[in-house]
C-alpha positions in Angstrom: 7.0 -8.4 11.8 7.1 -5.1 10.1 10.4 -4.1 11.6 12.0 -7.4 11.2 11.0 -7.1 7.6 12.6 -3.5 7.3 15.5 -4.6 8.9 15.8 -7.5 6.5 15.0 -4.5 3.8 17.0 -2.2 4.7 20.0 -3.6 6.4 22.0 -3.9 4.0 21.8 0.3 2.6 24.9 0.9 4.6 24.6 3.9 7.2 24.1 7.0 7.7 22.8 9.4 4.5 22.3 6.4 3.0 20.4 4.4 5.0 18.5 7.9 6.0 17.6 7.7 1.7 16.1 4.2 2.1 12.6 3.3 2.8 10.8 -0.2 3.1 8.1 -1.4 1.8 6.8 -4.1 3.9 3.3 -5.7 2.4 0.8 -8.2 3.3 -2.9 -8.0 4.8 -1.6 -4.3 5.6 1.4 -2.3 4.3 4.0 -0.6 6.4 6.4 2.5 5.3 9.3 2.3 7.5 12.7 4.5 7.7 15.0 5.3 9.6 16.7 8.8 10.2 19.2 9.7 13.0 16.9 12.8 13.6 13.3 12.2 16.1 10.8 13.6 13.1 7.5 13.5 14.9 4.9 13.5 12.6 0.6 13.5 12.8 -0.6 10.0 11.7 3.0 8.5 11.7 4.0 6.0 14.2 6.7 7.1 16.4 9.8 8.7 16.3 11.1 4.9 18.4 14.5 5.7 19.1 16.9 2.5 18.9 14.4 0.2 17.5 16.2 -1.4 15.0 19.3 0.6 14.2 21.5 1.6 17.0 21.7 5.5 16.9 18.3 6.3 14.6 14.9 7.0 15.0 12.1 4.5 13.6 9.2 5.7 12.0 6.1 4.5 10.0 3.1 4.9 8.0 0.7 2.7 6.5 -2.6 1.6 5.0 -4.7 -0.3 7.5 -5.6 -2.7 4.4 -3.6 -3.6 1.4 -3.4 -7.4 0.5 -6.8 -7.6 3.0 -8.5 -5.3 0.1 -7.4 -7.1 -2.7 -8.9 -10.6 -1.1 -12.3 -8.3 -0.4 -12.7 -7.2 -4.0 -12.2 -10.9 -4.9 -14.6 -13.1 -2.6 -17.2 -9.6 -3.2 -17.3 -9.5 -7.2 -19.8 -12.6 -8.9 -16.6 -13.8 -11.0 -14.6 -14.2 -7.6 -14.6 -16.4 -5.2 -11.8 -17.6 -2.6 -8.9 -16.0 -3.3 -6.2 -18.5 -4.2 -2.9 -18.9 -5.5 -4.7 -19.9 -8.9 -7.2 -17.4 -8.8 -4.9 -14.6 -8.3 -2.3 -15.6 -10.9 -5.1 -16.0 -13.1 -6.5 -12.2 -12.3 -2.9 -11.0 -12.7 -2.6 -12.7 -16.2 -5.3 -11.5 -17.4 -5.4 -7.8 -16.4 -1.6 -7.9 -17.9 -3.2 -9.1 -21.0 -6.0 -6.7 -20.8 -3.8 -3.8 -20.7 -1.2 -4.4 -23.2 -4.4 -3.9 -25.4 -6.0 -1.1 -24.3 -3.3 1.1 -22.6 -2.6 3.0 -19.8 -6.2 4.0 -19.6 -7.1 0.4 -18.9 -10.3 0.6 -16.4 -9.8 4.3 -15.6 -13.2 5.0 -15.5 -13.2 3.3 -11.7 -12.0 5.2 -9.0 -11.2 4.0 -5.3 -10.6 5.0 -2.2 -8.9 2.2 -0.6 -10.0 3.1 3.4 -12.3 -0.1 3.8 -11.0 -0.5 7.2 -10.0 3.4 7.9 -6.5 5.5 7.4 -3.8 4.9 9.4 -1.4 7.2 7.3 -1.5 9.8 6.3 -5.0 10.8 7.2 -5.3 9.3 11.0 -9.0 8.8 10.4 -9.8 4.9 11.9 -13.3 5.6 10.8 -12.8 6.1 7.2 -14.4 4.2 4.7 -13.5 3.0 1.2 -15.3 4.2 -1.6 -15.6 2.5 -5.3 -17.0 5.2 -7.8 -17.9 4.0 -11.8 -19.3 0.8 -11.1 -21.3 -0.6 -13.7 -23.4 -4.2 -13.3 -20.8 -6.0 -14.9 -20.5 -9.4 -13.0 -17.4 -10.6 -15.8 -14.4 -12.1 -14.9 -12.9 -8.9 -16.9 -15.2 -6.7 -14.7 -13.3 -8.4 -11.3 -9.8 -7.6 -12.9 -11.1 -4.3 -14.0 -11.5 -3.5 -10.4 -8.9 -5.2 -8.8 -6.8 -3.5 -11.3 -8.4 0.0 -9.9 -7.6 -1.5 -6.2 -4.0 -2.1 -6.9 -3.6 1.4 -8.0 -5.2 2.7 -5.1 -3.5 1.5 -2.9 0.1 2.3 -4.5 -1.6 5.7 -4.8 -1.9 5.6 -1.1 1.6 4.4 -0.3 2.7 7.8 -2.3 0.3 9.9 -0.3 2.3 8.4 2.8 6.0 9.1 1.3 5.0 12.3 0.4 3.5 13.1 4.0 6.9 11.5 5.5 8.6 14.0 3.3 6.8 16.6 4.7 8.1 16.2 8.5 11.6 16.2 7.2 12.3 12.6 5.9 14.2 12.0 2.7 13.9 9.1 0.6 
């Protein structure tokens, strides 16, 4: 599904340098980096080089986090102001921590800190036994508290993504 969604991403960047440029950013329970360049870049803790995968004439590869939208849903049904994750829920999370930082800045909730490993590092790390780590946790059981941290989450795992571009970068891909 992943490679059907960067296909659906990407297929339209043209070719060569171009589409070589272009990355995808394909999200859900997990999130998968994928490009395409007509080089094989082998890389630790990327998956492939897959030659012919989706483009004729280029070499697949990927990184990504082993959870993304699975993390979000944990902080939710974890924190006392959570519960199922729903549509309604989520919009109502997303309102709020817009709300809450248009009033107190970019510093909004920076005293939290995560690492988002909760089910190990696919990319860039390799390390399937990782764990996630939430640091600045107070006993606040608010409904601000929940979008505090789910706030924190989000950034950590867009955080992560970079890590992964910036690794891909490092084996010769250019975005």
């Amino acid at each position: 599904d992943a490679y059907a969604g960067a296909f659906g991403v990407l297929g339209g960047a043209g070719e060569g340098p171009e589409l070589e440029r272009s990355v995808a950013l394909i999200g859900g329970t997990s999130s998968c980096i994928v490009s395409f360049s007509a080089e094989a870049n082998p890389g630790r803790s990327l998956w492939a080089p897959y030659y012919e995968a989706v483009p004729p004439r280029h070499w697949l590869v990927e990184g990504g986090q082993s959870a993304a939208g699975a993390l979000l849903d944990h902080v939710v049904r974890m924190h006392a102001a959570g519960g199922e994750p729903s549509v309604e829920l989520i919009e109502s999370i997303v309102a709020r921590v817009q709300h809450l930082r248009a009033q107190q800045g970019p510093g909004f909730a920076a005293e939290l800190n995560i690492l988002p490993d909760f089910h190990g590092n696919r990319s860039p790390l390799a390390h399937p036994h990782a764990t996630g780590v939430n640091s600045g946790l107070t006993l606040d059981t608010s409904f601000d508290g929940l979008c505090r941290l789910y706030w924190r989450s989000c950034v950590a795992i867009a955080l992560g993504i970079r890590h992964i571009l910036e690794t891909m970068e490092g084996y010769g891909y250019r975005f």
